[in-house]
C-alpha positions in Angstrom: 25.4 -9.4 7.9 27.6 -6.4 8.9 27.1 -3.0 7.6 31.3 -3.0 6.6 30.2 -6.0 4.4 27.7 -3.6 2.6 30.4 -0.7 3.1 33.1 -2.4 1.2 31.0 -4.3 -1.6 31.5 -3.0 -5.0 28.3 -4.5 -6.0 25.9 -7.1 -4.7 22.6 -8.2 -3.5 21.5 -8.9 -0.5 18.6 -11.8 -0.1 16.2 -10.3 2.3 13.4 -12.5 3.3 10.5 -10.7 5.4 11.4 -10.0 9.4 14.8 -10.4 9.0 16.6 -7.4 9.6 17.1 -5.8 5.9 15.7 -2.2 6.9 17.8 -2.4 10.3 20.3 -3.0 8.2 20.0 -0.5 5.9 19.2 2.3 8.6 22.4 1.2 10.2 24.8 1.6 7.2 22.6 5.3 6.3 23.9 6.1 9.9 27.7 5.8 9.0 29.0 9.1 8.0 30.2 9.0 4.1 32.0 11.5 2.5 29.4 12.0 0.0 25.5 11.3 0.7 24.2 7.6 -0.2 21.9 7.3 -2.9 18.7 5.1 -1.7 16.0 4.4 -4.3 13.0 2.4 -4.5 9.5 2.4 -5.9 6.9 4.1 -4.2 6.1 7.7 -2.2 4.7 6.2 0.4 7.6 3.6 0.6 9.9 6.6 0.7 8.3 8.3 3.3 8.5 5.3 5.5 11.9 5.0 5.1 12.8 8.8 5.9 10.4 8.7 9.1 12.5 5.6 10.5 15.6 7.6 9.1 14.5 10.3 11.3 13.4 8.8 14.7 16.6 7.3 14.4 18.4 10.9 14.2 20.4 9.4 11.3 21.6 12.4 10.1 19.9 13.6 6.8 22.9 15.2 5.3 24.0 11.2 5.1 21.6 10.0 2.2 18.7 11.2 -0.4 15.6 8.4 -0.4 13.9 8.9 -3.5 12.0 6.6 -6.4 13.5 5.1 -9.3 12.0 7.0 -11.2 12.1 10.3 -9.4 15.2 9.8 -9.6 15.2 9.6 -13.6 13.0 12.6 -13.5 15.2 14.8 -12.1 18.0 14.3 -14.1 16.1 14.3 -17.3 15.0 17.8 -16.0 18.8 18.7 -15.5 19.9 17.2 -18.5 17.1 18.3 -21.1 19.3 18.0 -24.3 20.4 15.0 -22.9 17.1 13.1 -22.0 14.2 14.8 -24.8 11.0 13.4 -23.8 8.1 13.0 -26.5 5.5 12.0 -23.7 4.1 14.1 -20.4 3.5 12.8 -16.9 -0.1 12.8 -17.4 -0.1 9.6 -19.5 2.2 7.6 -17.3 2.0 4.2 -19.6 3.5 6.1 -22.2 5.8 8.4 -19.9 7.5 6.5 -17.1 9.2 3.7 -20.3 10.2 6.3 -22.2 11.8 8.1 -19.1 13.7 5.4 -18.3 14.7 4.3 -21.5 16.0 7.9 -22.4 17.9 7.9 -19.1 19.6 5.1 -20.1 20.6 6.0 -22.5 21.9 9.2 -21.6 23.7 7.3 -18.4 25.2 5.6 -21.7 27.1 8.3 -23.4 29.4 8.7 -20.3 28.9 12.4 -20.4 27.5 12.4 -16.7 29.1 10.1 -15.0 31.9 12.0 -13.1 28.6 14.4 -12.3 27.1 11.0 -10.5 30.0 10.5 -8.8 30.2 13.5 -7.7 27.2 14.4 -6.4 27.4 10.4 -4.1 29.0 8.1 -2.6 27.3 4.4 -3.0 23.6 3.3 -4.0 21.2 1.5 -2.1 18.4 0.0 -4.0 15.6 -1.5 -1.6 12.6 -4.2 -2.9 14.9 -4.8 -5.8 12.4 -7.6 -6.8 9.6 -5.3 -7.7 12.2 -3.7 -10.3 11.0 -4.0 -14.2 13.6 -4.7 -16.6 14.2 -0.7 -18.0 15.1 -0.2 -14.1 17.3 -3.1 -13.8 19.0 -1.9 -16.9 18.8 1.9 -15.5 20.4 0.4 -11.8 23.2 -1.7 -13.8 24.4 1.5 -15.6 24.3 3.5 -12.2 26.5 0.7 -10.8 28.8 1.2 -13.6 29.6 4.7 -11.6 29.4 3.8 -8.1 29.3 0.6 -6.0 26.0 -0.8 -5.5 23.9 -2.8 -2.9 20.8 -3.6 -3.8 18.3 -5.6 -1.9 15.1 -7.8 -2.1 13.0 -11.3 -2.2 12.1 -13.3 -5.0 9.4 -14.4 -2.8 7.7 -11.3 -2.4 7.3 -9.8 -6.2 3.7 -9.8 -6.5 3.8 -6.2 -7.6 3.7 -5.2 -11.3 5.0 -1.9 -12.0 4.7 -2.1 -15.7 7.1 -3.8 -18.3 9.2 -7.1 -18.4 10.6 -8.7 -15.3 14.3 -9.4 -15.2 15.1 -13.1 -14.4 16.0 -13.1 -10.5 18.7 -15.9 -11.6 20.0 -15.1 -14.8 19.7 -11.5 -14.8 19.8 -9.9 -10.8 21.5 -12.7 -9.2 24.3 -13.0 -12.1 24.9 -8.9 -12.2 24.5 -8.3 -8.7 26.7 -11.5 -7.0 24.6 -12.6 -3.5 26.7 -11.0 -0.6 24.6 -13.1 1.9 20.5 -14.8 2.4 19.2 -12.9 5.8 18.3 -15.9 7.9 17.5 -14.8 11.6 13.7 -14.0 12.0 14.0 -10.7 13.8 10.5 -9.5 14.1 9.4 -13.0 15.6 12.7 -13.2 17.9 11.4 -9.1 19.1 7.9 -11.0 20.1 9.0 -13.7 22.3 7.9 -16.5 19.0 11.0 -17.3 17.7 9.0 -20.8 16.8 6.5 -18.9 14.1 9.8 -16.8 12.8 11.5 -20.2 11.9 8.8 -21.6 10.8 7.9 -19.1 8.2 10.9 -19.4 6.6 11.1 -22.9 6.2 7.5 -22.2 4.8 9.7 -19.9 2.2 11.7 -22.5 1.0 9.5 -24.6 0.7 7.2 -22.3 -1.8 10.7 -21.5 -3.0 11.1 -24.7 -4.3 7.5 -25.3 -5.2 6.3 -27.3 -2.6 3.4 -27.0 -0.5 3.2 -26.3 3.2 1.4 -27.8 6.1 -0.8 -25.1 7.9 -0.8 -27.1 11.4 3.0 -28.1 11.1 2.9 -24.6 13.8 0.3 -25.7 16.0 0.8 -22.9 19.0 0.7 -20.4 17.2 -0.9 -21.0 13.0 -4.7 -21.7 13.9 -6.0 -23.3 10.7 -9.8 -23.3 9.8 -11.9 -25.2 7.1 -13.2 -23.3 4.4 -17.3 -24.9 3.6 -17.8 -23.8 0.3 -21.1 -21.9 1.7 -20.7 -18.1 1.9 -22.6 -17.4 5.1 -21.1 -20.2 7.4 -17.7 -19.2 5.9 -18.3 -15.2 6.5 -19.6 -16.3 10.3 -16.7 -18.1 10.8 -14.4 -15.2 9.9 -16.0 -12.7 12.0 -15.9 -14.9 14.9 -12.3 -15.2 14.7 -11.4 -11.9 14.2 -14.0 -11.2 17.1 -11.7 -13.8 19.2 -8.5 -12.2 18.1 -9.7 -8.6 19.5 -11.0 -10.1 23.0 -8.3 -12.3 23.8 -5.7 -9.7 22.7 -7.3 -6.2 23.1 -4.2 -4.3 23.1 -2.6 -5.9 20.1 -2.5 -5.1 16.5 -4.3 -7.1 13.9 -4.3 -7.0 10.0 -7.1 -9.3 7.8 -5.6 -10.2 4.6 -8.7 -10.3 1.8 -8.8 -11.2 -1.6 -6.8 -9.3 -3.4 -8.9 -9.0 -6.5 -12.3 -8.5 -5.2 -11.6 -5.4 -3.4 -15.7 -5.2 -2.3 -15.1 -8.5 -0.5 -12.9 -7.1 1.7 -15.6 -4.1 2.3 -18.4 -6.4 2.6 -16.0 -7.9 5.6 -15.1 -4.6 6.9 -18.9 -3.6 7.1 -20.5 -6.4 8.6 -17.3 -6.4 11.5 -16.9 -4.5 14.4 -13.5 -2.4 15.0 -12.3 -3.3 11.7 -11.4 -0.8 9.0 -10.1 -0.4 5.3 -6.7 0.0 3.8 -7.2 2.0 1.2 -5.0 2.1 -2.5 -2.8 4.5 -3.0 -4.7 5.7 -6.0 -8.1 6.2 -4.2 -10.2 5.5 -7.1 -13.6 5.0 -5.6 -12.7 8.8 -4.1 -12.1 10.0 -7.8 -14.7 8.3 -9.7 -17.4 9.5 -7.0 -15.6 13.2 -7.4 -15.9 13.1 -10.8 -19.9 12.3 -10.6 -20.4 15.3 -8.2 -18.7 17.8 -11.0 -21.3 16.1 -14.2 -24.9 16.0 -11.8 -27.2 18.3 -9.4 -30.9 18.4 -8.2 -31.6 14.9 -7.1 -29.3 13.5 -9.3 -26.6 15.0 -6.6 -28.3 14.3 -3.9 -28.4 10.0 -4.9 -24.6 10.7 -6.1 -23.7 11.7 -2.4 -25.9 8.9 -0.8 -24.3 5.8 -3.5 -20.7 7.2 -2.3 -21.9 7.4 1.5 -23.4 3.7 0.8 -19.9 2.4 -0.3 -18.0 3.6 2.8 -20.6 4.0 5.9 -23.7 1.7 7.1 -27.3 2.5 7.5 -27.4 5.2 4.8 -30.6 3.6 3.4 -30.3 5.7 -0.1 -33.9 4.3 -1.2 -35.7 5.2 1.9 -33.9 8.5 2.2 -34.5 9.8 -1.3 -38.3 8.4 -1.2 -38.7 10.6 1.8 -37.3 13.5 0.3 -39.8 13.0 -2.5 -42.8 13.1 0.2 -40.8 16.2 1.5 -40.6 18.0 -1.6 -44.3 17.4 -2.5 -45.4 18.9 1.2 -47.0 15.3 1.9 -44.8 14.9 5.3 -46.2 14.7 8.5 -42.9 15.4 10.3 -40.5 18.0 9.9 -37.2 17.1 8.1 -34.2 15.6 10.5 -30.9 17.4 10.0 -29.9 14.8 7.0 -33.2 15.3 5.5 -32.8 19.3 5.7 -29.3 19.6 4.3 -29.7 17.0 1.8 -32.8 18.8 0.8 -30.8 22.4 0.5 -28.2 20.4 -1.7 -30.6 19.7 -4.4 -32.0 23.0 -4.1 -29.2 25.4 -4.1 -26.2 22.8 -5.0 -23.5 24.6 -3.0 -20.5 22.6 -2.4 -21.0 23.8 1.2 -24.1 22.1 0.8 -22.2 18.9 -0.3 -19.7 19.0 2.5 -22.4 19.9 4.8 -25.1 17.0 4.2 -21.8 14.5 4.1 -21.1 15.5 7.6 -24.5 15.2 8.5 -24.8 11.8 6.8 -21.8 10.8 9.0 -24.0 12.0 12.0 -26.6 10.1 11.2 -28.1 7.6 14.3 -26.8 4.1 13.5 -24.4 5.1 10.8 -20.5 3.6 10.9 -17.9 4.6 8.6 -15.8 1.6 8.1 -13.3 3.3 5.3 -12.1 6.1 7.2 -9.3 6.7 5.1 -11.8 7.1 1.8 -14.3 9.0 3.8 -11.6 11.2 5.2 -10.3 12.0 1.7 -13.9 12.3 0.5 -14.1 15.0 3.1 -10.9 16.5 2.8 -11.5 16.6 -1.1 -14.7 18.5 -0.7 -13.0 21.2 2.1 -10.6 21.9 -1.2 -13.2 22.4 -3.6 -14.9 24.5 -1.2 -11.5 26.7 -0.4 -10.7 26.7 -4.5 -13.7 27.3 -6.3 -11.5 27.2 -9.5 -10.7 24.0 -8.6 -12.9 21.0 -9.9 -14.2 18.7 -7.3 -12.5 15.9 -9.3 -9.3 17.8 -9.2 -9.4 18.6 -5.8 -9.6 14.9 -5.0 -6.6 14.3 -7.3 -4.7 17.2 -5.2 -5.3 15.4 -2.0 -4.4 11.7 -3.4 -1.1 13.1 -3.9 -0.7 14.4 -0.8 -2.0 10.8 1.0 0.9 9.5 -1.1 3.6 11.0 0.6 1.9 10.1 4.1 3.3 6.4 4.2 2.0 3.8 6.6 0.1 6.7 8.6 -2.4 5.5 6.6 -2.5 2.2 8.2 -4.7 1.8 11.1 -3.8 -1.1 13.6 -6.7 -3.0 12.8 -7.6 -3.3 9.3 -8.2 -5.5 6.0 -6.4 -5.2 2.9 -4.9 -7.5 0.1 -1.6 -8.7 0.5 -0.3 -6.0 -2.1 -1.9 -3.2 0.3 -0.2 -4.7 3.5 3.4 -5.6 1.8 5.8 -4.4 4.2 3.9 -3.9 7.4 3.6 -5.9 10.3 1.3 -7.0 13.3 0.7 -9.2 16.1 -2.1 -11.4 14.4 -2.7 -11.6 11.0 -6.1 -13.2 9.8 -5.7 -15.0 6.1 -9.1 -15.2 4.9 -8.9 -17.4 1.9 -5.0 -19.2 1.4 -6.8 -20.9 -1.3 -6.5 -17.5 -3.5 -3.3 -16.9 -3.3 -0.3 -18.2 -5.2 3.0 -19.0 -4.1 4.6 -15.5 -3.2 1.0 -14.1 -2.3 0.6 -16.7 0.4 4.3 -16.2 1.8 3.8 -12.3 2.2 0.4 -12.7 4.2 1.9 -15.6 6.0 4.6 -13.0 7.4 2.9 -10.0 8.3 2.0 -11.7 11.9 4.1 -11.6 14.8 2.7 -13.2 17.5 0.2 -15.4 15.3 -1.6 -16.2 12.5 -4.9 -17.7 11.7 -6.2 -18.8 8.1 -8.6 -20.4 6.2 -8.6 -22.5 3.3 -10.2 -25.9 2.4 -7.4 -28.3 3.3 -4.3 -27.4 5.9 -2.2 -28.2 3.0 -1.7 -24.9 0.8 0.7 -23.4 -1.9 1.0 -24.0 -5.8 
């Protein structure tokens, strides 16, 4: 697919199946000059921010394009257009907010009266990971289309987002509005690695789901290890240690992602904590970080001190909350016969005094702690980071705080992502590594199994309880 094909389309879609070239692509058309800047939009921060830091290590220059969201997009002309777009709702109830935002853009984009501003202002849209969009932005990208020509690209195979709202048909409703300029069919990212094999594979995999079929997991023998899944827990869990413990010695330079359940979120932390050099992708909305906020601001005394060790408990190992708060109770009653340890001292002073220096203080010192691993550096960091706020705003909740820095880890991207890590398949969408480890194919449907199947480069290793897989 040449970037003068996307150049000269009125309007289309490009089919972009994972690996194969659709963000080259679209970095390469950003690069040619236009007249007026292209218009890129997709759906998250972090997606953004991705897409600007490529944009920039490529020096494309940024006077060529503005990379924003769907709906940041609708927000800031509902905020240039007030009359035009009156919203009831506010931000802070989003479910209520973000429909009628784009619903009242709509229909402003509908009276005609700003379209010679649009076309104005650029000179063609880009829409990426069209698959994810809901039917209001299908509806709000058709009438932008009306003004300018129009690309948009994406996967039916990889919507296992849900943004909110009714989907648009991908065959009635994208494929008929947006005609299909061309299906990406060269596996790039395996072709890069040497295993042009796994690349082909995969997508024959695609088609296969595509169609509804199942796939055979040792139709790839090189390079698609597949393991039995027992049924019993603990010969299961040994099983996946010891092949993500293979994976790190025979390829200790290499990147590797473990694909979890995507609904049992302390699965993938019970995983995380029990193996070595493995840590936790973290969602975007960093609710364990929030809720644990939010019970620092409502307690003190001891009731503090537990709050801090629970939180500690859910992202580090060894914190041993019973035994530490039973010997803060032989503390407190002067029955010790040693002095207090550092954790012991601070955590003492916190339910004394209930500084949040004291807070931030006995975290660090919990961190410290001999034996002790954090193995969600991402939640503890923001934990931390969260606490440094408080401490630096006392007007500031600590709940609030944490809210301040979740929005700031939204615009950080994938410099979130460490290169060895577990998530779900809707945490990992869009990245890539050397070996992915899938450990139960069994949960996933269809489009779920595809996008862990792709995030590997070099290979890919998964469990289940038969080699044959898919709905």
């Amino acid at each position: 697919m040449s970037v003068e094909a996307v150049l000269e389309a009125q309007r289309g879609l490009i089919v972009a199946p994972a690996g194969c070239g659709k963000t080259h692509l679209i970095t390469d058309t950003l690069a040619v000059t236009p007249k007026k800047p292209y218009l890129v939009l997709t759906h998250t921060t972090a997606g953004v921010a991705a897409l600007k830091q490529k944009l920039r290590r490529l020096l494309v220059p940024p006077q060529n394009y503005v990379v924003t969201t769907i709906d940041g997009w609708a927000l800031r002309l509902a905020s240039y257009f007030p009359s035009l777009c009156p919203l009831k709702s506010q931000p802070e109830q989003p479910k209520a907010f973000y429909p009628e935002l784009r619903r009242t853009v709509l229909a402003a984009l509908g009276t005609g009266q700003i379209q010679d501003i649009i076309k104005a202002s650029y000179s063609r849209i880009l829409v990426d990971e069209y698959q994810d969009c809901n039917m209001d932005q299908h509806q709000l990208i058709q009438a932008l289309s009306s003004a300018l020509p129009s690309v948009v690209f994406g996967d039916p195979m990889q919507c296992i987002f849900n943004f909110g709202g009714p989907m648009p048909r991908w065959n009635e409703d994208v494929r008929e509005y947006f005609p299909v300029l061309k299906t990406l069919d060269f596996p790039w990212r395996w072709h890069n690695t040497g295993t042009l094999e796994l690349g082909s594979w995969i997508l024959q995999c695609r088609e296969a789901l595509l169609a509804g079929q199942k796939i055979d997991l040792n139709s790839c023998p090189k390079l698609v290890r597949f393991n039995e899944i027992t049924g019993v827990s603990s010969t299961d869990s040994q099983s996946q240690r010891g092949a993500h413990y293979s994976l790190l010695k025979d390829n200790p330079n290499d990147s590797i992602l473990v694909l979890g359940n995507s609904k049992n979120p302390t699965s993938r932390h019970n995983f995380a904590q029990q193996t070595r050099g493995l840590d936790v992708v973290e969602p975007v909305d960093l609710r364990d970080v929030i809720e644990a906020a939010s019970r620092f601001d409502r307690s003190n005394g001891s009731h503090l001190v537990r709050n801090l060790l629970q939180a500690c408990s859910g992202i580090m190992t060894n914190v041993e909350t019973e035994k530490t708060m039973g010997r803060l109770d032989t503390i407190q009653s002067g029955r010790n016969r040693t002095p207090p340890n550092p954790v012991e001292f601070f955590l003492m002073r916190l339910a004394q005094e209930g500084r949040r220096e004291d807070l931030l203080e006995a975290l660090r010192q919990v961190e410290n702690k001999a034996g002790v691993r954090v193995y969600r550096k991402a939640a503890f960091n923001a934990l931390k980071d969260a606490l440094q706020k408080a401490v630096d705003d006392p007007e500031l909740s600590i709940r609030d705080a944490a809210a301040k820095i979740r929005e700031q880890r939204r615009h950080q991207g994938d410099k979130r992502i460490p290169s060895r890590a577990i998530g779900s398949t809707l945490l990992l969408k869009g990245l890539e590594c050397d070996h992915s480890l899938i450990l139960d194919a069994d949960d996933m449907n269809s489009k779920h199994l595809y996008v862990a199947l792709s995030r590997g480069a070099k290979s890919i290793t998964v469990f289940a309880r038969s080699n044959i897989v898919g709905d």
